[in-house]
C-alpha positions in Angstrom: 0.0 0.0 0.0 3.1 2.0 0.9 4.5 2.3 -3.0 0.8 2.7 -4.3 0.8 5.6 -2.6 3.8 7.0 -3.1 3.3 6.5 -7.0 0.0 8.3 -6.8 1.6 11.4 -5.0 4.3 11.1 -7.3 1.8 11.5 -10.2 -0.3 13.9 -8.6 2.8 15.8 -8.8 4.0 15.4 -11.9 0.3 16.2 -13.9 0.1 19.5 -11.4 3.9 20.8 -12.5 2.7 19.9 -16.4 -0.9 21.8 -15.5 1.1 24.9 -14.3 0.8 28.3 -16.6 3.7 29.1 -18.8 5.8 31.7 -19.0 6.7 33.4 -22.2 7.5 36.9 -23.5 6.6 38.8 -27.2 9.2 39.0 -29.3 7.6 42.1 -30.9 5.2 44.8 -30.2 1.6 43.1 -30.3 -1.6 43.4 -29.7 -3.5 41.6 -27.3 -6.9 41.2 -28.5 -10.3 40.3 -27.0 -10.4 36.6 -29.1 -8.2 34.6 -30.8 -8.8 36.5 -34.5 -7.1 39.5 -36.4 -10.0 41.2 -36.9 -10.9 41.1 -33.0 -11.0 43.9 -30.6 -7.8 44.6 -29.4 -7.3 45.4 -25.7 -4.2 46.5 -25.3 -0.4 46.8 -27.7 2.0 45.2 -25.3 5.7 46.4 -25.6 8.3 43.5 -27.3 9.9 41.6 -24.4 6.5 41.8 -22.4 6.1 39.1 -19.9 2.9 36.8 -20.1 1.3 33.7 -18.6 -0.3 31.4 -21.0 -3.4 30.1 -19.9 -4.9 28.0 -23.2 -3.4 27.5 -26.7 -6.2 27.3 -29.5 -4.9 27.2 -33.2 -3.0 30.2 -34.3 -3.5 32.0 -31.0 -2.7 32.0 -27.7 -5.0 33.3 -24.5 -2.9 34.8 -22.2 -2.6 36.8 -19.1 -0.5 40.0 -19.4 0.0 41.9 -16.1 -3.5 41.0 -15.3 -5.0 41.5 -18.2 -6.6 38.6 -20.4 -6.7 38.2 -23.9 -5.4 36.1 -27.0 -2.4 37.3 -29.1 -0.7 35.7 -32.2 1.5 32.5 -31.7 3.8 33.5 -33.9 4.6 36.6 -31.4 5.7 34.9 -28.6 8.7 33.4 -27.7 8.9 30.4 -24.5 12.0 30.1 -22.2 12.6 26.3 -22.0 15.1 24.7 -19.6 17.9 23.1 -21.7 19.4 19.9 -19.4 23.0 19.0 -19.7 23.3 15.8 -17.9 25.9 13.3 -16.8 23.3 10.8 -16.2 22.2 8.5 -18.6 18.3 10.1 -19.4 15.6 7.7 -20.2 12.1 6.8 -19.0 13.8 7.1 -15.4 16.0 10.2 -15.7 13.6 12.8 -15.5 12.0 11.1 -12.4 15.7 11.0 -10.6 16.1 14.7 -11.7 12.5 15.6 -10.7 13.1 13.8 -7.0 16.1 15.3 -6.8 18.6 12.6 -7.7 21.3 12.7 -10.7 23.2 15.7 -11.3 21.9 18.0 -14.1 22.4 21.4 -14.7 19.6 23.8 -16.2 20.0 27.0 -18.4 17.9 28.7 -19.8 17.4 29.0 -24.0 15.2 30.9 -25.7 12.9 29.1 -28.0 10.0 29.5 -30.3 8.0 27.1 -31.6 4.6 26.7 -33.6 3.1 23.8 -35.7 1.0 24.4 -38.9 -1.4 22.2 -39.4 -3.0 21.0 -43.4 -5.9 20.3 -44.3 -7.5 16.6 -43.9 -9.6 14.9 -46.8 -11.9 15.0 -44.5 -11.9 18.7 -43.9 -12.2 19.4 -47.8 -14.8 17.2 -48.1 -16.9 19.0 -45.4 -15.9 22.8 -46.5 -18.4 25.0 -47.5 -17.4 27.8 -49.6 -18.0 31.3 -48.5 -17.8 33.8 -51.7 -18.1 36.9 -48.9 -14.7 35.3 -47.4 -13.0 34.6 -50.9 -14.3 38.7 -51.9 -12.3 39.9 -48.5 -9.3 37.7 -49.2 -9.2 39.0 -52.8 -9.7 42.7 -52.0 -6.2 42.1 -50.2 -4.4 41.1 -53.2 -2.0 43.5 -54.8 -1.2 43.8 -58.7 2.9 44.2 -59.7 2.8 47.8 -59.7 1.7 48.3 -56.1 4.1 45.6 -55.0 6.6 47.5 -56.8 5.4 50.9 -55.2 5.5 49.2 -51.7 9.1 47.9 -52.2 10.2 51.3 -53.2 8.6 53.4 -50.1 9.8 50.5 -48.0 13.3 50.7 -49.3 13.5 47.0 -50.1 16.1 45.8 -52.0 15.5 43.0 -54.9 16.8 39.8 -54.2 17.8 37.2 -57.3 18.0 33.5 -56.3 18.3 31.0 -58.8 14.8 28.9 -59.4 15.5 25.0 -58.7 12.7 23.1 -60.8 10.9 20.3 -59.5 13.0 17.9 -61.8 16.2 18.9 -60.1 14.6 17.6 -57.4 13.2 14.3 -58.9 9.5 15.6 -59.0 7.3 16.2 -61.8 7.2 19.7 -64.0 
């Protein structure tokens, strides 16, 4: 009964650190809107380098809380501190539990890291789409022709760019 209950503390433990909130920081100025969409109302611009706390993850976005205040900004402008181990020990399914009880001997530091996964589209999700021409009219009313590109470039101060075009049949695929 002893070890049973050891093992359930242990895992009590273990789902209650991986349940805690996350820390993470923009990694530009951003807005922190009032849902997870770009045409949302936004709430707030937090500064780059702003601290957060995520509280849920839902697609593209992520609902955080920023010095109190709640609201959802853009994946792609956050960056997460993760611990990077170095470790003498030998890892496995057992070294994280020596580390987490306080056995082996690794040493943390911290690494800057951003990550986000993009996900495609199933079979199953083209086969269920309905089209929406008041969608496709917005999306297309964003669309530039060459010479606004070209005028764009030029107020930026863009500089062109030539790389050399690699066909699909360098690359063993069809043309």
């Amino acid at each position: 009964m002893g070890l049973r209950s050891a093992f359930a503390i242990i895992l009590v433990a273990l789902a209650s650190a991986a349940g805690a909130q996350e820390q993470a920081f923009t990694n530009r100025s951003t807005e922190l809107k009032d849902r997870g969409a770009s045409d949302a109302r936004t709430l707030a611009t937090l500064p780059e380098n702003t601290s957060v706390k995520v509280l849920a993850r839902g697609g593209g976005w992520t609902r955080v809380d920023a010095s109190g205040q709640a609201g959802w900004i853009n994946v792609f402008h956050l960056r997460f501190p993760a611990a990077v181990e170095s470790s003498g020990s030998s890892g496995g399914a057992l070294g994280g539990l020596t580390s987490f009880l306080g056995g082996g001997r690794n040493t943390s530091q911290k690494a800057n890291i951003a990550t986000t996964g993009i996900r495609g589209l199933s079979p199953e999700d083209i086969k269920n789409a309905s089209p929406d021409p008041a969608a496709l009219a917005k999306a297309q009313s964003y669309r530039a022709d060459k010479p606004a590109a070209e005028r764009f470039a030029r107020e930026a101060k863009l500089a062109a760019v030539s790389i050399d075009y690699v066909g699909d049949s360098a690359k063993g695929g069809r043309r």
